[in-house]
C-alpha positions as a Python dict, from the first residue, in 0.01 Angstrom:
ca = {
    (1, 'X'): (0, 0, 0),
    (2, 'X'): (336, -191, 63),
    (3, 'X'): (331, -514, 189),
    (4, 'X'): (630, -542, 450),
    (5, 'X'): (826, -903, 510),
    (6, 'X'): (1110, -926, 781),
    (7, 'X'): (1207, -833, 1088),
    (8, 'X'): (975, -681, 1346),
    (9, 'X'): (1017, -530, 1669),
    (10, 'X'): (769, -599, 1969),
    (11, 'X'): (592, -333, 1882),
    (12, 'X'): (523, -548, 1547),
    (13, 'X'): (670, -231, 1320),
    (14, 'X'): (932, -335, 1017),
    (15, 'X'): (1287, -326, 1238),
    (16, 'X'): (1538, -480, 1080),
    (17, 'X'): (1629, -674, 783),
    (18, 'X'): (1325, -664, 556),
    (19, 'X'): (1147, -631, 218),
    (20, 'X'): (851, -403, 140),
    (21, 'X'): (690, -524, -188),
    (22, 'X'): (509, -295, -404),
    (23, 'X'): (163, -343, -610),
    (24, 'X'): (403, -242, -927),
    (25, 'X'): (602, -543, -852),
    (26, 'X'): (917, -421, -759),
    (27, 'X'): (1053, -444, -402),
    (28, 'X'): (1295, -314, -237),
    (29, 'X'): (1489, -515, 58),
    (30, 'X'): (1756, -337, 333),
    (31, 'X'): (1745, -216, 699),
    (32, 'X'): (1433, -76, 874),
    (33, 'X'): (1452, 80, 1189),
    (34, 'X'): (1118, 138, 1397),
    (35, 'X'): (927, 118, 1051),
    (36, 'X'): (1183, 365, 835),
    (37, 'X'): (1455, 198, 603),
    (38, 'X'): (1742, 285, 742),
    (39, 'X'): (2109, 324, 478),
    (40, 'X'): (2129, 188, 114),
    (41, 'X'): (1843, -27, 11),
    (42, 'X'): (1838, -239, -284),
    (43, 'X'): (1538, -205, -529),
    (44, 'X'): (1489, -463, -776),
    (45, 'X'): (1239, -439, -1043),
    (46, 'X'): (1022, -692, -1276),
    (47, 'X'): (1289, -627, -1581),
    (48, 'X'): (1557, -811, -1379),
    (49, 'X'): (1669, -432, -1320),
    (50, 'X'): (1857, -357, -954),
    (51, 'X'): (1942, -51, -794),
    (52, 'X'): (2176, -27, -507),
    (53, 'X'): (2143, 320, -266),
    (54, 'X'): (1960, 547, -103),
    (55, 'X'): (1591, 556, -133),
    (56, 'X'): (1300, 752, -33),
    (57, 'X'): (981, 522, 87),
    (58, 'X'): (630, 555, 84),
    (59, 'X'): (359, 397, 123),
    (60, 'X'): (265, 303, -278),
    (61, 'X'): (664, 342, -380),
    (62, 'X'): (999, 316, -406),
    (63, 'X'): (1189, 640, -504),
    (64, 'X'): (1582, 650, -595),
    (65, 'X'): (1711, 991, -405),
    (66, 'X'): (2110, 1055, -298),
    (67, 'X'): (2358, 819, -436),
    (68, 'X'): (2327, 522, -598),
    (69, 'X'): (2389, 222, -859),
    (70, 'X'): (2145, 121, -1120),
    (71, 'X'): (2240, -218, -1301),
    (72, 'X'): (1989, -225, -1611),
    (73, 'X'): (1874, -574, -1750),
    (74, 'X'): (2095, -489, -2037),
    (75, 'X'): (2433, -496, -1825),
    (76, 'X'): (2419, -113, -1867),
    (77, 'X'): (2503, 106, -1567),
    (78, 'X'): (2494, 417, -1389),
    (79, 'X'): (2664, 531, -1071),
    (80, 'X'): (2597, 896, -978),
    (81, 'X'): (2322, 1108, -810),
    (82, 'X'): (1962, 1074, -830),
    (83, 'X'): (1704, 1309, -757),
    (84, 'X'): (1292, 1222, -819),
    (85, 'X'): (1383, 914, -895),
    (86, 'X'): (1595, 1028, -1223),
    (87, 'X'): (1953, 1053, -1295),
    (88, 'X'): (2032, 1423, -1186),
    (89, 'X'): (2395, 1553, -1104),
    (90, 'X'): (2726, 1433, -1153),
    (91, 'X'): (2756, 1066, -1285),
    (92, 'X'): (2847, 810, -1479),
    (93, 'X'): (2675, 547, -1759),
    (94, 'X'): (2831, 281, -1919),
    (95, 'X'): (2679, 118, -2198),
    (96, 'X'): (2847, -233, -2274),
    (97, 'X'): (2596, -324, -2572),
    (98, 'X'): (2738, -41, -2782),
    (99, 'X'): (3048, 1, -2624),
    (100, 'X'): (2996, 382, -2456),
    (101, 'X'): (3040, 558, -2193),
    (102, 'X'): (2928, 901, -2042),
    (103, 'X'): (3032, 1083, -1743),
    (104, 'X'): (2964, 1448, -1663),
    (105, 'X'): (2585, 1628, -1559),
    (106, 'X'): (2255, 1499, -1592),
    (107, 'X'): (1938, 1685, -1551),
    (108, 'X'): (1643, 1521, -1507),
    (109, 'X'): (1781, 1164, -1625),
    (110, 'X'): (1926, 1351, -1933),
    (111, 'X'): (2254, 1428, -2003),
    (112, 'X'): (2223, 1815, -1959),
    (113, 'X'): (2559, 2014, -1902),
    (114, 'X'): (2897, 1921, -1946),
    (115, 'X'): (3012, 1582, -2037),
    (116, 'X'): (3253, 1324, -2188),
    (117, 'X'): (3114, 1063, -2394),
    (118, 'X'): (3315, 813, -2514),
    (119, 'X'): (3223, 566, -2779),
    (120, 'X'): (3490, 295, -2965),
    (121, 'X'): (3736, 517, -3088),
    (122, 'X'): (3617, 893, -3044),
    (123, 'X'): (3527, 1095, -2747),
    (124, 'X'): (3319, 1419, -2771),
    (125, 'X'): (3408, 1689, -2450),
    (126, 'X'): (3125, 1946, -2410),
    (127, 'X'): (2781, 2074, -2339),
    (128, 'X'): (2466, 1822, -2351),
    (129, 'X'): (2117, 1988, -2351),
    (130, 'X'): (1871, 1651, -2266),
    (131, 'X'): (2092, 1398, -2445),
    (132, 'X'): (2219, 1549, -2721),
    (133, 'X'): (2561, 1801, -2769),
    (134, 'X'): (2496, 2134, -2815),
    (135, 'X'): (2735, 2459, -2807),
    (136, 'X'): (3116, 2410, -2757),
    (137, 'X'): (3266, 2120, -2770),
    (138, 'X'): (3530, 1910, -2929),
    (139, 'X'): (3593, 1563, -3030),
    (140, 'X'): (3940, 1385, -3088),
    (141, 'X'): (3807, 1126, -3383),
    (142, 'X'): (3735, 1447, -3624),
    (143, 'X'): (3907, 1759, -3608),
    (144, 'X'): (3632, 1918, -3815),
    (145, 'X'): (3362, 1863, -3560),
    (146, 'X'): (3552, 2042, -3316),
    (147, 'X'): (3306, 2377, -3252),
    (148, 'X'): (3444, 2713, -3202),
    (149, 'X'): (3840, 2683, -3223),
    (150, 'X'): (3904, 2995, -3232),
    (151, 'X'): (3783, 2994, -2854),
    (152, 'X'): (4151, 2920, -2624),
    (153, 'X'): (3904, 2840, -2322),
    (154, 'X'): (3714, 2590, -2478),
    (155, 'X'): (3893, 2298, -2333),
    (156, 'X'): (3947, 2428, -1980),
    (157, 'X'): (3612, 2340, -1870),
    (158, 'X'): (3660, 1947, -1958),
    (159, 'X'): (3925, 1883, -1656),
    (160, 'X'): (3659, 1999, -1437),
    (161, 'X'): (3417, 1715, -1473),
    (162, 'X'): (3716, 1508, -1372),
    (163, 'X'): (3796, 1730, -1097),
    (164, 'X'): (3436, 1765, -1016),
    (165, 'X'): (3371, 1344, -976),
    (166, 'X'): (3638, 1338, -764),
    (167, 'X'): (3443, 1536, -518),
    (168, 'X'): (3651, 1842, -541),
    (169, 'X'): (3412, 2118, -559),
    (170, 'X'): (3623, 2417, -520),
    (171, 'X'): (3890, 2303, -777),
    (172, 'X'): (3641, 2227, -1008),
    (173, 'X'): (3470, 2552, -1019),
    (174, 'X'): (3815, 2701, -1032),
    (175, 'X'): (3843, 2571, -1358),
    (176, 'X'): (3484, 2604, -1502),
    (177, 'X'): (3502, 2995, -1421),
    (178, 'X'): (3720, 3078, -1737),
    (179, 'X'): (3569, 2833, -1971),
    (180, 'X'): (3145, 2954, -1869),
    (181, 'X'): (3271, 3344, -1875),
    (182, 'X'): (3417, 3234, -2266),
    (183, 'X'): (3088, 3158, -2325),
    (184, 'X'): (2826, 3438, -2259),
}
C-alpha cells in the first residue's frame, strides 16, 4: 500500500500538494484532489531516474500512461507517449552518452515502426521491428545500405514522422498512404 504525505482535506483524504511513496521506493509527488492525483505528476525512482507526466495510481504503484518525460540517471531522455508504463507511440530518445537520437514509433518500449535514428554522422530512415531496422529503409552515411532503391516511394514515408510529431494526423497519413501501399 502507498503511504500518502501532504495536503489533506477535512475529510483527512490526500487534497492537494502531496507525495504517495511506494514499498518499491519510488514516489511520485503532484496534485491530489479528494484522494485522486490530479494533472502531471512527477515520479522519481531509487536510480536517481525522474519522470515528468501523466500517471495512472494505485494502490501498490505508480504507472506512466499519456504524455510524458523520462530523464534516465544516464542524462538520457525520452519525450513521447506512454502506454502500460512503456514507451508506446510517437516519440523521441536522446542518448547523450553515445551521441544518438531516435524519433519515430515505439511499441511496447521498442522502437517498432517507422523511425529516424541519428547517430554522429549517419542517420538511418525506416522501419524498426523491437529495436532493430528491418525492411525499407535508407541511410545517408552509406549509399550501399540503402534497401530497395529501385522502390521511388521509399522515402515518402520519412516526412511523415515529422509531420506526424507535429501533431498533424491527417497530413501525415496523407503521406504514409503511398509509401505502406509500396510495400505489400
Amino acid at each position: 500500500m502507498a503511504r500518502y504525505q501532504g495536503d489533506m482535506n477535512s475529510d483527512q483524504e490526500a487534497h492537494g500538494h502531496g507525495t504517495l511513496y511506494f514499498g518499491n521506493l519510488e514516489r511520485a509527488e503532484g496534485t491530489f484532489v479528494h484522494n485522486n492525483p490530479s494533472g502531471p505528476m512527477t515520479l522519481y525512482y531509487p536510480t536517481g531516474s525522474q519522470y515528468h507526466g501523466e500517471l495512472l495510481v494505485t494502490e501498490i504503484c505508480a504507472i506512466r500512461q499519456g504524455r510524458g518525460l523520462l530523464e534516465e540517471w544516464d542524462a538520457s531522455t525520452y519525450c513521447g507517449v506512454w502506454a502500460e508504463d512503456g514507451r508506446w507511440g510517437l516519440g523521441v530518445a536522446h542518448y547523450p552518452a553515445i551521441d544518438a537520437k531516435y524519433e519515430g514509433e515505439w511499441l511496447a518500449d521498442s522502437r517498432c515502426g517507422l523511425g529516424v535514428w541519428t547517430a554522429r554522422d549517419s542517420q538511418y530512415y525506416g522501419r524498426w521491428s523491437f529495436d532493430k531496422p528491418e525492411g525499407y529503409g535508407t541511410t545517408d552515411s552509406d549509399p550501399a545500405c540503402s534497401i530497395s532503391p529501385q522502390n521511388p516511394m521509399e522515402l515518402r514515408g520519412f516526412g511523415a514522422i515529422f509531420v506526424l510529431l507535429r501533431g498533424d494526423v491527417a497530413a501525415g497519413a496523407a503521406i504514409l498512404e503511398p509509401f505502406l501501399e509500396g510495400l505489400t
